[in-house]
SEMARMAR-561757 format. One line per field, with one value per residue (C-alpha): residue number from 1; residue in three letters; chain; y, x, z. Coordinates in steps of 0.02 Angstrom, whole numbers, plus 32768, in hexadecimal, padded with zeros to 4 digits. Example, Ala and Ser with C-alpha at 12.3 -4.5 7.8 and 13.67 -1.06 7.14 Angstrom:
// residues 2
n = [1_2]
res = [ALA_SER]
chain = [A_A]
c2 = [7F1F_7FCB]
c1 = [8267_82AC]
c3 = [8186_8165]
END
This chain:
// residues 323
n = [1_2_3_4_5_6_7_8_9_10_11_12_13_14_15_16_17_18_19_20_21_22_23_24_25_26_27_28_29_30_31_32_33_34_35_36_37_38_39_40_41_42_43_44_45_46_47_48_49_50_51_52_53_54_55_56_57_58_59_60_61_62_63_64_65_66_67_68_69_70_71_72_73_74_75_76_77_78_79_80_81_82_83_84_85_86_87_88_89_90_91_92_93_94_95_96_97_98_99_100_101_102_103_104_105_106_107_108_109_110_111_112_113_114_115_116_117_118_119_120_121_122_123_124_125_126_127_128_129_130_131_132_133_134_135_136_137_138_139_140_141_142_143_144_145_146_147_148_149_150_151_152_153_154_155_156_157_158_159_160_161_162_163_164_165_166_167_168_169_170_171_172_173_174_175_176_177_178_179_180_181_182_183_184_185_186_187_188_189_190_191_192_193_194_195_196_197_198_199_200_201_202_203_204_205_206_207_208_209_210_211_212_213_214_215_216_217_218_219_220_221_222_223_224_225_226_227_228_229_230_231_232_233_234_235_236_237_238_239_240_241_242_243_244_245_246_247_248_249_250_251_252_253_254_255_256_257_258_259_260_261_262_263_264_265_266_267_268_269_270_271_272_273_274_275_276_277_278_279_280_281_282_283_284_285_286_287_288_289_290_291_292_293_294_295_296_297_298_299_300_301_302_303_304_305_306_307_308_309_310_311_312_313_314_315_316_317_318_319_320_321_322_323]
res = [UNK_UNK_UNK_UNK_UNK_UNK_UNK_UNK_UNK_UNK_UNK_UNK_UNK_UNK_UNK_UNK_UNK_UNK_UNK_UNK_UNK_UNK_UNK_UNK_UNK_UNK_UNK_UNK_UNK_UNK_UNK_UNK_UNK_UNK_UNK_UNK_UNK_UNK_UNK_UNK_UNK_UNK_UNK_UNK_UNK_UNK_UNK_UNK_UNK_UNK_UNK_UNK_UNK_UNK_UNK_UNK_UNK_UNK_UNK_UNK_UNK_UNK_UNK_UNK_UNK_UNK_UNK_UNK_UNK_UNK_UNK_UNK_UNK_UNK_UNK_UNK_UNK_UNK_UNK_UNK_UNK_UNK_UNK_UNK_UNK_UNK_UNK_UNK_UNK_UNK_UNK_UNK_UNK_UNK_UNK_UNK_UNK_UNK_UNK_UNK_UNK_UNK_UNK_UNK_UNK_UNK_UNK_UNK_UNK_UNK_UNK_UNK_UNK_UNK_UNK_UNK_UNK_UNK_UNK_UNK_UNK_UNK_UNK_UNK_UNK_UNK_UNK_UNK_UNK_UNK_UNK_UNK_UNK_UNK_UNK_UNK_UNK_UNK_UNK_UNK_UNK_UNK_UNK_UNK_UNK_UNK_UNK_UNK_UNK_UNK_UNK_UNK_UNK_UNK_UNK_UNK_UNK_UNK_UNK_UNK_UNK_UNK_UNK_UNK_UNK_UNK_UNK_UNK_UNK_UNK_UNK_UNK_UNK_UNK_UNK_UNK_UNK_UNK_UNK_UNK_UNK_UNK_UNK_UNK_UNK_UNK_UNK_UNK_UNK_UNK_UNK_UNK_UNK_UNK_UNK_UNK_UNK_UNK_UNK_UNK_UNK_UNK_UNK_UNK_UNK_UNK_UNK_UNK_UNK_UNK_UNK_UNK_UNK_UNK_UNK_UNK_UNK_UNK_UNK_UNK_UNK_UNK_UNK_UNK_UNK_UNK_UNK_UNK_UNK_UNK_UNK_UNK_UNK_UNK_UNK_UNK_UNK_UNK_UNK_UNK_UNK_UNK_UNK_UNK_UNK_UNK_UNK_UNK_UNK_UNK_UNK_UNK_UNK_UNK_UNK_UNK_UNK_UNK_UNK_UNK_UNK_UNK_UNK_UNK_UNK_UNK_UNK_UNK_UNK_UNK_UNK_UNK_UNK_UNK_UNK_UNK_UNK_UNK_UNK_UNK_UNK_UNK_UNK_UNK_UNK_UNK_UNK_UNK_UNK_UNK_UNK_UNK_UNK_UNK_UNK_UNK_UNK_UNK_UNK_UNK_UNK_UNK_UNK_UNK_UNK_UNK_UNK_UNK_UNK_UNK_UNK_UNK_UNK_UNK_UNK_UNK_UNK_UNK_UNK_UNK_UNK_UNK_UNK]
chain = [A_A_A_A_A_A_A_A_A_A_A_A_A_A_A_A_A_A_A_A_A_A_A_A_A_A_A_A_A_A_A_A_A_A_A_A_A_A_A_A_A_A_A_A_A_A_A_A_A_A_A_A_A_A_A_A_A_A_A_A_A_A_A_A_A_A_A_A_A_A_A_A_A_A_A_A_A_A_A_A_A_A_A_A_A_A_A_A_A_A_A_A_A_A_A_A_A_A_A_A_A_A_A_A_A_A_A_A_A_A_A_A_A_A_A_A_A_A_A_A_A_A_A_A_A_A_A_A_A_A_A_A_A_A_A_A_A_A_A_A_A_A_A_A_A_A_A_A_A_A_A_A_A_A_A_A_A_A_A_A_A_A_A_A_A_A_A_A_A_A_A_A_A_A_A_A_A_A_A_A_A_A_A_A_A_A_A_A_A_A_A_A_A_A_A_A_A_A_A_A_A_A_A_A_A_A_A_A_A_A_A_A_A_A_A_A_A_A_A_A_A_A_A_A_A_A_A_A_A_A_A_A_A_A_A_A_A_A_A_A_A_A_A_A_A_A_A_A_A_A_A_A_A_A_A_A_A_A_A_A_A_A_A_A_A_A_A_A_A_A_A_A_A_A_A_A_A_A_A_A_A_A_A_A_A_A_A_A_A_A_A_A_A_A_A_A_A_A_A_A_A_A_A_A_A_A_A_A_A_A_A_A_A_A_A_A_A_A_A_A_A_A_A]
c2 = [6FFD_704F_7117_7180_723E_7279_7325_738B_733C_73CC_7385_730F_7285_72A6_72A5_71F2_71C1_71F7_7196_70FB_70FA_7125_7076_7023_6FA9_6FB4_707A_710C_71C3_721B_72B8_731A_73AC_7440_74ED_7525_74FD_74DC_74EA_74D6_7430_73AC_739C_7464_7414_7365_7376_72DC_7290_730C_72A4_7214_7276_7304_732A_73DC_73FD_7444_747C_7406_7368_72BE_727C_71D8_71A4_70EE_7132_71CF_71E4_7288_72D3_7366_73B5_7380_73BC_73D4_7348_7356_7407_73BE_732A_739E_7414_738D_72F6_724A_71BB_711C_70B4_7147_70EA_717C_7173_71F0_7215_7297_7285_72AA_720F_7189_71A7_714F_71CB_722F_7194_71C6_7246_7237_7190_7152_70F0_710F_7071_7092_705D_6FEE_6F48_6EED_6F1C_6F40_6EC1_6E7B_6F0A_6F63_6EEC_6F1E_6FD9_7055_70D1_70D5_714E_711E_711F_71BC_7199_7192_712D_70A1_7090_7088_7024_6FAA_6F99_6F70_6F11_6E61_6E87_6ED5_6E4F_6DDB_6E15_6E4F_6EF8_6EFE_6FAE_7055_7068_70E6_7118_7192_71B5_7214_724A_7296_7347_7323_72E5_739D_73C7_7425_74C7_751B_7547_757E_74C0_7491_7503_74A4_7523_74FD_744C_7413_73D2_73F3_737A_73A7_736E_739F_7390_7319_729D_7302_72CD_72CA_7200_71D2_71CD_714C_70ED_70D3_70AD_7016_6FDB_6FE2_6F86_6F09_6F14_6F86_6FF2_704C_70ED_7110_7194_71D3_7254_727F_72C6_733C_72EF_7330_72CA_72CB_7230_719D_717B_7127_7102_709B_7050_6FF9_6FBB_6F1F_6E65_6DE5_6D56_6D2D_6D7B_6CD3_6CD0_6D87_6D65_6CC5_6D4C_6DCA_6D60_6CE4_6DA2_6DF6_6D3D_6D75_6E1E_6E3D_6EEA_6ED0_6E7D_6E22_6E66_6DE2_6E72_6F25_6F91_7043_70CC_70AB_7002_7030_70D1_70E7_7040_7014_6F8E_6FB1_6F57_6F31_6EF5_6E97_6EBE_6E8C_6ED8_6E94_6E9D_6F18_6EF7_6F7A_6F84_6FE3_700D_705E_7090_7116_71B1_71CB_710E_709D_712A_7178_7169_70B0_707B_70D1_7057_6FCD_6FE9_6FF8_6F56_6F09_6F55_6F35_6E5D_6E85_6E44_6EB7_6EE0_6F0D_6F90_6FAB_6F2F_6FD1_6FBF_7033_7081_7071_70C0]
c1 = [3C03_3C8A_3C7F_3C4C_3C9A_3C57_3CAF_3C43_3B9D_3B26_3B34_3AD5_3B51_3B6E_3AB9_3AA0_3B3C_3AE6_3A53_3A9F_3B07_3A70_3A2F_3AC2_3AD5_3B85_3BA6_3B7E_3B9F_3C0A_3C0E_3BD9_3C41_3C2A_3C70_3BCD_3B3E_3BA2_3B43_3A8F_3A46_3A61_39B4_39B9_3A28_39CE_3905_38E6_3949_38D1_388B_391A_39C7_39EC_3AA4_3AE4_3B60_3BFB_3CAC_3D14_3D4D_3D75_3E25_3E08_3D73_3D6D_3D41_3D3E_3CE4_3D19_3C73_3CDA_3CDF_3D54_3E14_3DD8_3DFA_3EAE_3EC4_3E57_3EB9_3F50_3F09_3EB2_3F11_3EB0_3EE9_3F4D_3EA5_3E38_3E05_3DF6_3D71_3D76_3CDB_3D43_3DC6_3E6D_3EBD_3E64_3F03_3FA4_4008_3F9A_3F76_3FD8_3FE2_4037_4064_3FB8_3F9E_3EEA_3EAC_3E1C_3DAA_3D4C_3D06_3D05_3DA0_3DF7_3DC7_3E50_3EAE_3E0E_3E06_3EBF_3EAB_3EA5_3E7F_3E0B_3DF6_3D36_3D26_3CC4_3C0C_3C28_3CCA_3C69_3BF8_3C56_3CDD_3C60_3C3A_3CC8_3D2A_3CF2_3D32_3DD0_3DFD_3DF8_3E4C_3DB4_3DAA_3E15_3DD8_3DA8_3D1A_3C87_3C2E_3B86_3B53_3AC2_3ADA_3A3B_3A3C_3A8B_3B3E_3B64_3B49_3AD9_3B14_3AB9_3B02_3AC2_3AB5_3A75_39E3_3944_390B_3995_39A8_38DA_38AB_3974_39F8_3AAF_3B46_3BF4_3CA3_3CA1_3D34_3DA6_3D47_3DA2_3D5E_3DB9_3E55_3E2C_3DBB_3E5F_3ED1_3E69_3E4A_3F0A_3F1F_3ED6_3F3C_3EBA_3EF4_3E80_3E2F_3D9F_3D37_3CB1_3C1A_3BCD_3B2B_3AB6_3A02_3961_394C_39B4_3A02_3A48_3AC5_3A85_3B18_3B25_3BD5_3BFA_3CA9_3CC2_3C9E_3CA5_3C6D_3BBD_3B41_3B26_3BE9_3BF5_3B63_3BAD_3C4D_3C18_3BA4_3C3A_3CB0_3C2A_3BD4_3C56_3C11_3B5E_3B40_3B6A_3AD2_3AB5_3A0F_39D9_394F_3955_3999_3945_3981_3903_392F_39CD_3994_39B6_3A12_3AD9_3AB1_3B02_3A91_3AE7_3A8E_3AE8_3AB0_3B19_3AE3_3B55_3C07_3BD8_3BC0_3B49_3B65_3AE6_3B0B_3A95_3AC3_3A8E_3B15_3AFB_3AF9_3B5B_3BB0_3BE9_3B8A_3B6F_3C01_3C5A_3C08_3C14_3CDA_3CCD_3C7A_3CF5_3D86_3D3C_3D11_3C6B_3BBF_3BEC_3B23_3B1D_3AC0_3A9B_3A17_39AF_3930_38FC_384F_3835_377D]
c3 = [2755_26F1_2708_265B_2627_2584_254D_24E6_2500_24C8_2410_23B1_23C8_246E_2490_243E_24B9_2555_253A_2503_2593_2609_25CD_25D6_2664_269A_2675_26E5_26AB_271C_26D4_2621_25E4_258F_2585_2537_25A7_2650_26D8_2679_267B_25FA_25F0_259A_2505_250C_2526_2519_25A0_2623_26A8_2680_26B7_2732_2706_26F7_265B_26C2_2681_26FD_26F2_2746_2715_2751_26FB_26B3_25FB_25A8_24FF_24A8_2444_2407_2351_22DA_230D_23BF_241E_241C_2460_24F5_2519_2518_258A_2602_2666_268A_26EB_2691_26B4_2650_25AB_251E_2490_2417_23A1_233B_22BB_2307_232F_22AE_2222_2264_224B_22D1_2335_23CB_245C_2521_2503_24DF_2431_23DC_238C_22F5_233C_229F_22F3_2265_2241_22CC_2352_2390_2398_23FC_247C_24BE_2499_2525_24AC_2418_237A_234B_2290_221E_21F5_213A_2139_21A9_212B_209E_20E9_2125_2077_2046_20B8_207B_1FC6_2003_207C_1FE1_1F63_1EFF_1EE5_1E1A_1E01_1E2F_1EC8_1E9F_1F3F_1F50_2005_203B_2115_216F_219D_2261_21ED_21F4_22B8_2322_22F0_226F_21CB_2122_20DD_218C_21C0_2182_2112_208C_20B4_20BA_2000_1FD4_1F90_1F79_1F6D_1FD7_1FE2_1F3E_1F36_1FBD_2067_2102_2107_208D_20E6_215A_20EA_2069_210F_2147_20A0_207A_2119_20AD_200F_1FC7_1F37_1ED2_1EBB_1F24_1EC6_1F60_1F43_1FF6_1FFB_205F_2077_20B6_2158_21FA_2222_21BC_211C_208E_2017_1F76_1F3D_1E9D_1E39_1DC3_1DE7_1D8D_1E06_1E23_1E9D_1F02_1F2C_1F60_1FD1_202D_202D_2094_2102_212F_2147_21BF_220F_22B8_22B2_22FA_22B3_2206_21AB_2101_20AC_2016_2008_1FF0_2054_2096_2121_21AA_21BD_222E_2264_232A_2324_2311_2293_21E0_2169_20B6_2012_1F83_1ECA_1E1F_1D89_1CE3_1D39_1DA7_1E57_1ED6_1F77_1FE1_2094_2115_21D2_2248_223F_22FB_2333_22C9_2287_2333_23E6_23C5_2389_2409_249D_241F_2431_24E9_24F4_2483_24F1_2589_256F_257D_24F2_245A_245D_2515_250A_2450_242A_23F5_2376_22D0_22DC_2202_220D]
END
């Protein structure tokens, strides 16, 4: 059994992480940190895990844990790493932004690898440290990848992506708290989000050069992206299909829909579901994953399966409850 630290588990993402490594067969949590509910149960931040987990959130650490997955908001998990020392052996997983650019990508002599399986495996299975991808840009990237990877994309990218309520944290905020968001639709951050950054570096890892023109939006549910991507194309729909099956047949998350696609389908799974549509010369791409699984939590264990040699589903073969 490898030992399990997860800093800042009283979030939503750190939540999802705690019970899918619970379930996991060779990971044991050692110990779950936070500086706001330390010495409370995790059970006062995570109902639903009463009866299954007796841990206490504390404020101290164990530097020689096997793997550390850092739950932490966006710009924290860097400060922490500077201010906390883990053994050589310690693999790092953070859920936050800081080290997925390259020109962030390292800190004490440790290299963070982004941590994109479909992208990214090779390089994942000899990382000791991994910066997991956002929730938006795995979507979108996933995508696009196929195109990209062939030469395919001749023109601008238009992307509209709608994230669940639990995209924004469990803090409450004015676009947040349910009375504002229930029976609401808006959009945020239009063509300037922070996603975009790593979305255009993988993609120019692949000789990628076009705009990418991105609308996120604010839905009125809690989990799950639902995002729609279109540009020019001139070849035919059958092609594009045998495309992106052949691109993703090594990769058991990423599924080919020949049917339509909806949000339920992957919701509580780490399975990214894409649908291919061609209308004129204008191809559709739909892509569908859960924010918390596919887009964080799961994807996190997916990479430490990956890393480790072991079944890339060990431990996510989770199914969506669609009714």
């Amino acid at each position: 059994m490898k030992s399990v630290g997860i800093i800042g588990g009283s979030g939503y993402t750190g939540g999802e992480l705690i019970r899918l490594v619970m379930h996991h067969p060779t990971l044991e949590l050692d110990f779950i940190y936070s500086t706001t509910r330390s010495g409370k149960p995790v059970t006062s931040a995570h109902p639903d895990l009463l009866g299954s987990l007796d841990l206490i959130f504390t404020e101290t650490v164990n530097a020689d844990v096997d793997l550390l997955y850092l739950c932490l908001g966006h710009g924290n998990s860097r400060a922490f790493l500077e201010h906390h020392s883990f053994s050589k052996k310690t693999i790092i997983i953070d859920l936050g932004n800081d080290f997925r650019l390259n020109s962030d990508c390292e800190l004490g002599g440790r290299q963070f690898i982004y941590g994109l399986p479909e992208l990214q495996k090779e390089a994942i299975e000899k990382a000791t440290a991994i910066a997991n991808p956002g929730c938006f840009a795995t979507a979108i990237q996933l995508a696009l990848l196929p195109l990209a990877k062939n030469n395919l994309i001749q023109d601008a990218v238009h992307i509209n992506a709608t994230t669940g309520s639990t995209g924004a944290g469990v803090g409450l905020s004015s676009t947040s708290h349910f009375s504002w968001r229930n029976n609401n639709l808006s959009w945020y951050k239009p063509f300037t989000h922070q996603h975009l950054d790593e979305i255009h570096q993988s993609l120019e890892q692949l000789n990628f050069q076009n705009e990418l023109f991105f609308m996120p939006q604010r839905g009125a549910f809690t989990r799950g992206i639902f995002a729609t991507t279109y540009t020019s194309f001139e070849g035919s729909l059958e092609e594009i299909k045998l495309l992106y099956k052949k691109y993703y047949a090594a990769h058991p998350f990423t599924q080919i829909s020949d049917e339509e696609i909806s949000l339920k389908s992957v919701v509580n799974t780490n399975f990214c579901f894409l649908h291919l549509h061609k209308y004129k010369n204008t191809l559709l791409i739909t892509s569908v994953i859960d924010n918390l699984i596919k887009g964080a939590s799961g994807q996190a264990i997916q990479n430490t399966n990956i890393l480790m040699g072991w079944e890339e589903n060990l431990g996510l073969e989770l199914k969506a409850s669609i009714f």
